[in-house]
N, C-alpha and C positions, 0 to 999 in steps of 0.2 A: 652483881655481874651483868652488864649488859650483852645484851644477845644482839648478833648480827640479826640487821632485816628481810626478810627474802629478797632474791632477786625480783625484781616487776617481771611479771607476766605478759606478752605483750603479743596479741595477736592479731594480723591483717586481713580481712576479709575482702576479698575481690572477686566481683561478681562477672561473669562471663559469657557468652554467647557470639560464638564463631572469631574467638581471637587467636588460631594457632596461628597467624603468622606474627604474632608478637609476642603468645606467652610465655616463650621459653626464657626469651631475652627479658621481658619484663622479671619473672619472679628471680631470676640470677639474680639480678640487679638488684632487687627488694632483698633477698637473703647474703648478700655481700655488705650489706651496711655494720657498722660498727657493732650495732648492739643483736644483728642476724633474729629480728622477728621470726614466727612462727608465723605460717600464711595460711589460710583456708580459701581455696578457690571454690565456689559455689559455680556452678555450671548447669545452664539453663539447656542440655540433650544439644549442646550446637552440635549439628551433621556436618560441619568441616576438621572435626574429630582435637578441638580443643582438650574435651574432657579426658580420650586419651592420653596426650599429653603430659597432660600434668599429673593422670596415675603414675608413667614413668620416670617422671619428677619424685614423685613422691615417692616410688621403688627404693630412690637413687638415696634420696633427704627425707628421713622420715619428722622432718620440721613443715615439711608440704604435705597439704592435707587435700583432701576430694570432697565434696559434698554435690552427687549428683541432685538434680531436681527432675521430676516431673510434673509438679503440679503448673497452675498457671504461670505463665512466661512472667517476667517484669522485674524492673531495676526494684522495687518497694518488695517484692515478693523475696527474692534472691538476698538481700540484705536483711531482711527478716529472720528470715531461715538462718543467716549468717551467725547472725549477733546472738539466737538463741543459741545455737552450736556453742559459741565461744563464752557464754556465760556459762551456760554447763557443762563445760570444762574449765571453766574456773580463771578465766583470763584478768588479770585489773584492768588492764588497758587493750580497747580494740580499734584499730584504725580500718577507715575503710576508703578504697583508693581504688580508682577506674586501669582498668589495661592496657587499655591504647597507646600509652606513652602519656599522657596530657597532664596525668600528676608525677613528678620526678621523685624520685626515691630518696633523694640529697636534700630537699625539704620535710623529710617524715620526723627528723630531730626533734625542729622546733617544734612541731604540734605536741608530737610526745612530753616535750620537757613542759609545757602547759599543763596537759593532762595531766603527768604527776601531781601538780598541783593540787589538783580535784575538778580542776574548770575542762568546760567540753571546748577542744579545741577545733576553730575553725577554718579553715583554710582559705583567704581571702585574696581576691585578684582588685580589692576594694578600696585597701588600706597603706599607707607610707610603705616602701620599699617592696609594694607586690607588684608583678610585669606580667603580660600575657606575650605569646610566640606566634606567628603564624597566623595569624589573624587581622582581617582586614576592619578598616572603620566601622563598615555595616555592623561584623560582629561584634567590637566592642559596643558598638550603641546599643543594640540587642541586648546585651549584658546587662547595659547597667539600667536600660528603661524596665526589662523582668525586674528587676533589684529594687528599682522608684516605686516600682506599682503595687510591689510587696510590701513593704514601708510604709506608701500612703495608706494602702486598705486594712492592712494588722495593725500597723501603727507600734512595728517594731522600730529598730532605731541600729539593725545590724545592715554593714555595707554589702556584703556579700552573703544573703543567705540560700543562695542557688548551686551555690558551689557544694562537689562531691568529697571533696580532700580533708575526713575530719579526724579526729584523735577520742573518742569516749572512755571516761572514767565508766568501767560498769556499773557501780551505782548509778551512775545516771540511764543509765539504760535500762537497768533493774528498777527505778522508778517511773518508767515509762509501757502503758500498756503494747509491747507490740502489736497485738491481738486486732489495736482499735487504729491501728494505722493503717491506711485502706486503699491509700495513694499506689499506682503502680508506675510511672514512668519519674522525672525530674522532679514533681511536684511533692515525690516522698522527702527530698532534702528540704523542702521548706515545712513540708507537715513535721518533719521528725525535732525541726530546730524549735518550731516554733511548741511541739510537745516538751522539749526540755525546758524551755522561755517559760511555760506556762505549772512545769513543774516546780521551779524556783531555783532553777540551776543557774551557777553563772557560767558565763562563756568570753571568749577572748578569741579575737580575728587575728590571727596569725599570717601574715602578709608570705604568698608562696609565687613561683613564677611558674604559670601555666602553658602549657605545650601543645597545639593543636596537634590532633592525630597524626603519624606519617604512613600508618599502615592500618588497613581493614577499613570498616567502614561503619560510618555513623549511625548511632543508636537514634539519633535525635528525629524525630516526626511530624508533622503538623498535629496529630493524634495526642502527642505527647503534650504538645504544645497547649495544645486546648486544655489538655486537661489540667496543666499548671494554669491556665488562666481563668477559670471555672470554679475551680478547686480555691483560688485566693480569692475569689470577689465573692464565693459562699461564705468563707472564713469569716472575710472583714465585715459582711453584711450580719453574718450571728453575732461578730463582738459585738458592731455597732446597738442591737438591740437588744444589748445589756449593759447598761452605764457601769455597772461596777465594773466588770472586766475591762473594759474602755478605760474609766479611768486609772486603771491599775496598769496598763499597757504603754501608759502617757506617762512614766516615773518623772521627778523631778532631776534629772542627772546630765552630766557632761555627756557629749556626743560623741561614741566610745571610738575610740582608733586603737592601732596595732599594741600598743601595750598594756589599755587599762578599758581594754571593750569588756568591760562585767555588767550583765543585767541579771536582774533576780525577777520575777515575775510569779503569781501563783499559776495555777493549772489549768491547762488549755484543753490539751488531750485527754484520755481516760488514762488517772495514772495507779499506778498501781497502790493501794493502801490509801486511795487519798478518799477524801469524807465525801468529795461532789465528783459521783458518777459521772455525770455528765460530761457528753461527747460532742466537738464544732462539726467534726465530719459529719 
């Protein structure tokens, strides 16, 4: 007799810091989708009473969840905290998606139906049929020369791995040391991709249309900045003087697009169960 499968598990973690003037609207919208994900808002003590909020969100839906913080501030610290929460509560699939408006809720499908798969879905402004909104030349050029510089010095082969809009099988999470991800602004999306790259995960760029913010105000910093660009040229310099990882980074393979972006790679980061300790950070 075959047994039905459980349903997927499926939880949002969105990380926050002075968004009430969008997160009511935001999470409606996230919980009005077809399949009505579970959401965990991780909230960094913002004093314009975010966190608030969304307890009486959650009063209201107990599918909305709280996780205040107090420890150190940061986009890497906050999705940390996240991911552990929702693995130890037992989620399959965790997505995690900014508040501002800039990831759309009506793209969360496609990532998910990847992820079922087992592959870490990515949300790509990089790839056939993905558009950005609101955004002038400067910033796309911005985009995609972070995006060149990551590429040249890791010597990865993904279009977009700057981007926040991703889909995680937890096993691949669960394969991955949080503990040794160190990164705390932007730069934790490339450490975290380039940990599963290195775990031997595959992954696939899921082409999304991205939304400049209409409301609050920019997390982004020169602070931030540096430390993404700091943080990749230490990376690409440790692989560089180690030919094996190098040459392992340089696979023989098609140059992946929206459909069949799969790379498998061995271990970058400190992963969990894996034989070489050893950490790029």
């Amino acid at each position: 007799m075959n047994e039905t499968p459980a349903p997927l598990r499926l939880l949002v973690v969105i990380p926050t810091y002075n968004e009430a003037a969008y997160v009511t609207e935001h999470l409606t919208a996230v919980r009005a989708l077809p399949f009505a994900p579970d959401i965990l808002v991780v909230d960094d003590e913002s004093p314009d009473g975010t966190g608030e909020i969304v307890e009486k969100l959650g009063a209201e839906d107990p599918a909305i969840h709280l996780l205040r913080r107090s420890g150190p501030r940061g986009l890497g610290p906050a999705y940390r905290d996240g991911f552990r929460w929702g693995l130890d509560a037992g989620y399959d699939v965790i997505v995690q998606m900014d508040c501002d408006g800039s990831h759309r809720p009506v793209d969360m499908a496609g990532l998910v139906s990847v992820a079922q798969t087992g592959k870490l879905a990515l949300g790509s402004r990089g790839v056939a049929g993905a558009s950005t909104e609101g955004w002038d030349e400067k910033r796309v050029m911005l985009s995609r020369m972070g995006n060149v510089y990551v590429r040249v010095a890791c010597g990865v082969k993904i279009h977009d791995i700057t981007g926040g809009y991703r889909a995680w099988p937890a096993e691949c999470l669960r394969r991955i040391d949080l503990d040794a991800i160190r990164s705390t602004g932007y730069a934790f999306q490339i450490e975290m991709a380039l940990a599963a790259l290195m775990a031997g995960w595959p992954i696939e760029e899921v082409p999304i249309t991205f939304v400049e913010r209409r409301l609050g105000e920019s997390k982004m910093s020169g602070k931030i900045i540096w430390e993404a660009m700091w943080r990749t040229t230490w990376w690409g310099l440790r692989l560089r003087t180690n030919g094996e990882r190098r040459r392992r980074l340089r696979p023989a393979a098609p140059e992946p697009h929206a459909s069949d972006a799969v790379i498998g790679l061995p271990e970058f980061q400190t992963v969990a169960g894996a034989e070489d300790e050893d950490t790029i950070v």
